[in-house]
N, C-alpha and C positions, 0 to 999 in steps of 0.2 A: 504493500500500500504506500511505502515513501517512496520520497526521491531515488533516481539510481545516485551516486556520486556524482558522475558528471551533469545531473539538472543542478545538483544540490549546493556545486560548485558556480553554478551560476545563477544564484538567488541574492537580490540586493540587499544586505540589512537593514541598510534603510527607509527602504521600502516596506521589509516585514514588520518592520517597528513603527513606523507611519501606521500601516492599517492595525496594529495590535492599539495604538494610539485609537485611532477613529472606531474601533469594536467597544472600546472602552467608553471612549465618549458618549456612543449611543447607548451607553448602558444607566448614562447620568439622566439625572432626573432634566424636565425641557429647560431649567433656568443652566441649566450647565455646569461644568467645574472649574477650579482653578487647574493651572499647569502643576502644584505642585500635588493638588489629587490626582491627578492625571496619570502623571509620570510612578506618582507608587503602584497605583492600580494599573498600569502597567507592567511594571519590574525597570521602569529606565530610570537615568540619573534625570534630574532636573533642567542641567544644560542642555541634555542631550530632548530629553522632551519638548524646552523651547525653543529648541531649534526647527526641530522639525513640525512645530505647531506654525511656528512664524512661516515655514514654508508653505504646509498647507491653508491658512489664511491669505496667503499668495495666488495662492491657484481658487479661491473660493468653494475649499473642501472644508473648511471651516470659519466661524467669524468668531471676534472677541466682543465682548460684548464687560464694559469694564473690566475684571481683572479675571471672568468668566471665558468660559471657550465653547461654543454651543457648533453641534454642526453647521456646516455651509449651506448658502442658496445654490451653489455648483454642484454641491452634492445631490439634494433633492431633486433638481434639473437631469442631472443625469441618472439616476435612480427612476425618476417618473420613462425615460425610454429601454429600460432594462427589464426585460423578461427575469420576472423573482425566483425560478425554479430550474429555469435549463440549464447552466452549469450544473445547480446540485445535483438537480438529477443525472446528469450523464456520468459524474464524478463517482455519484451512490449506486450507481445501475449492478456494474459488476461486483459488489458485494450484496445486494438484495439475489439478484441470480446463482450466487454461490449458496445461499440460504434456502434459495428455491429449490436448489437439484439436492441440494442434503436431503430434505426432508419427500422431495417430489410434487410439494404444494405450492400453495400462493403466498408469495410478502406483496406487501405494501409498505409507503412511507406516506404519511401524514406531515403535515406543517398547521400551526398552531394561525388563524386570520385575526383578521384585527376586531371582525364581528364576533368573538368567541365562538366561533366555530373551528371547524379545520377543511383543508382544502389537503385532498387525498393526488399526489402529485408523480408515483412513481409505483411501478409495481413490478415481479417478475413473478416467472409461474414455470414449475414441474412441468412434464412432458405426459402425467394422466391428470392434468386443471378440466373437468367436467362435472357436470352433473350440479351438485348444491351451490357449487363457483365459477364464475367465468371469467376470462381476462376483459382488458378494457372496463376496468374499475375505474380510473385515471375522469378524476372532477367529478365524480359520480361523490353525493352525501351519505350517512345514515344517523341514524338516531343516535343521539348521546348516548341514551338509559339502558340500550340494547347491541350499543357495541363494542369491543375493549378499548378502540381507541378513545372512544368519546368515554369510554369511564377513566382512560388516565387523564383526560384534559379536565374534565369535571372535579376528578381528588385533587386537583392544583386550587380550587375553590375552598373556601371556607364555609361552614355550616351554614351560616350566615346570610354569605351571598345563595347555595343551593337553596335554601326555602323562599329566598325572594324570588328565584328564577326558576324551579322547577315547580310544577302542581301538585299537588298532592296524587292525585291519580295519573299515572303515565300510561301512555299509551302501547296495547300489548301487540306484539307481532306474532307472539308463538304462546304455546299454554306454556314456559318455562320464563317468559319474558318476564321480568320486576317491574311491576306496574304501581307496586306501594314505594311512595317516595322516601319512608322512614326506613324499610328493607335497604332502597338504596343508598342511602346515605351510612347505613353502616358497613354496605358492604365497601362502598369510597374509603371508608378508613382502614378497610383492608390492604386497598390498593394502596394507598400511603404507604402502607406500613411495611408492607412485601415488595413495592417494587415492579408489580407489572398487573395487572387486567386481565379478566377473563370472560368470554361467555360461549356457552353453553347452550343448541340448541335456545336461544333467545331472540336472537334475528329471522335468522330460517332454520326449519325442520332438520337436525343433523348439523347446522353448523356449527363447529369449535374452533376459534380464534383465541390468540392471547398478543398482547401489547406490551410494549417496554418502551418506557420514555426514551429521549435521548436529551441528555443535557449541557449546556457550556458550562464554562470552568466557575460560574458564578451559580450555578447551581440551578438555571434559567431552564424550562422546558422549551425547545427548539424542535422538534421532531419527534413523532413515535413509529416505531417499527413494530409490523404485527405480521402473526404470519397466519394464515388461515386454510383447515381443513375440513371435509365432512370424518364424521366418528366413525364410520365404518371403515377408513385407512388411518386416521390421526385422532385416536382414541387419548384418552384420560392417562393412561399407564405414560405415554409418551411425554407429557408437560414437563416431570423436569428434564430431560434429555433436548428439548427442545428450546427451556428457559435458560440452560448452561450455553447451547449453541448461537441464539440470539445476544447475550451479553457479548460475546466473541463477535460477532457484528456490528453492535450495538459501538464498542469499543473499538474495531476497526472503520465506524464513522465518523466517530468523533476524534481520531487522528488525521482521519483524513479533512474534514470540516476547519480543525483548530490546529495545521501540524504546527505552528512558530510558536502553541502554549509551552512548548517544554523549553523556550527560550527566555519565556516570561523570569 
């Protein structure tokens, strides 16, 4: 999944450190930081930070805003003509498809929208994907309450915010579907607590899916990966064998997503 030597050899650091700078920015709240938060929550020294802030305020990848640093109008300009998912996906493809043939079924990858929703963006599929699943998933929705992906985004909620936003009665797709909001909400704390999502015959008749966040180095939900089976080839026995294989995924995407973290 890394560089060979000879890309790795031609990687600018001050480039990686510019955008390890501007990852971080966008992590500050909208009034901004200063340079010398900046440069901690990077891992740079502080010269080296205002230097390369002063450059990118040059280019209009970022403004200051008195002794604050908020992202650019050049930035948001060029981000509004930039498709949000085709690099990652092509970048994540051959490791969703190595996941795929392990097991012979379907992954996907999910991204977290700004509507709290997710936009399902990437997927691969085993060479016997029929019957309960089909491919061309890709921008296709589903239900929060019935599917693992939407129960890891949902555990990222507070009790709080689910009872404002959920009904007490949810809507059932199958007779195993959680249609009591108070069911689901304990089972959410499950997910918290273990780490990935599951359902069960809850969607459709035989289907078994499980989900596992994927997180940045600040601890931020950025993607989940889910893989999904019907129960008569990807039965209950197989979960942990399946949950050990996805973390190895999981952890080969997030080096591939954040390699300059281990420079931080």
């Amino acid at each position: 999944m890394g560089d060979t030597p000879e890309q790795s050899g031609m990687v600018n650091k001050s480039v990686t450190k510019a955008v390890r700078l501007l990852r971080e920015l966008a992590a500050q709240p909208r009034t901004g930081a200063t340079v010398t938060t900046l440069a901690k929550a990077a891992g740079l020294s502080r010269p080296t930070a205002f230097r390369l802030l002063y450059s990118l305020e040059q280019g209009g990848l970022v403004d200051r805003i008195d002794t604050n640093y908020v992202l650019g109008w050049e930035l948001a300009r060029l981000g509004r003509n930039a498709d949000p998912y085709a690099g990652l996906v092509a970048h994540a493809h051959p490791s969703l498809q190595e996941l795929a043939d392990e097991f012979n079924e379907s992954v996907t990858l999910s991204i977290p929208n700004a509507q709290d929703g997710l936009d399902l963006v990437a997927e691969a599929a085993g060479s016997h994907v029929v019957g309960v699943l089909s491919q061309n998933m890709v921008g296709k929705h589903y239900p929060m309450h019935a599917s693992s992906t939407g129960k890891v985004l949902l555990a990222e909620q507070s009790a709080e915010q689910l009872h404002r936003t959920l009904p007490e009665q949810l809507e059932a797709f199958t007779s195993d579907t959680i249609t009591d909001r108070a069911a689901l909400l304990k089972e959410l704390g499950q997910v918290r607590e273990q780490g990935f999502a599951t359902i069960d015959n809850e969607l459709d008749p035989e289907l078994l899916s499980l989900s596992r966040p994927i997180r940045d180095s600040a601890g931020t939900l950025v993607a989940i990966l889910t893989l999904n089976g019907p129960r008569s080839r990807f039965g209950r026995a197989r979960i942990p064998e399946a949950l050990q294989k996805m973390q190895a995924t999981v952890d080969q995407l997030t080096e591939l997503f954040w390699r300059d973290s281990a420079d931080a």
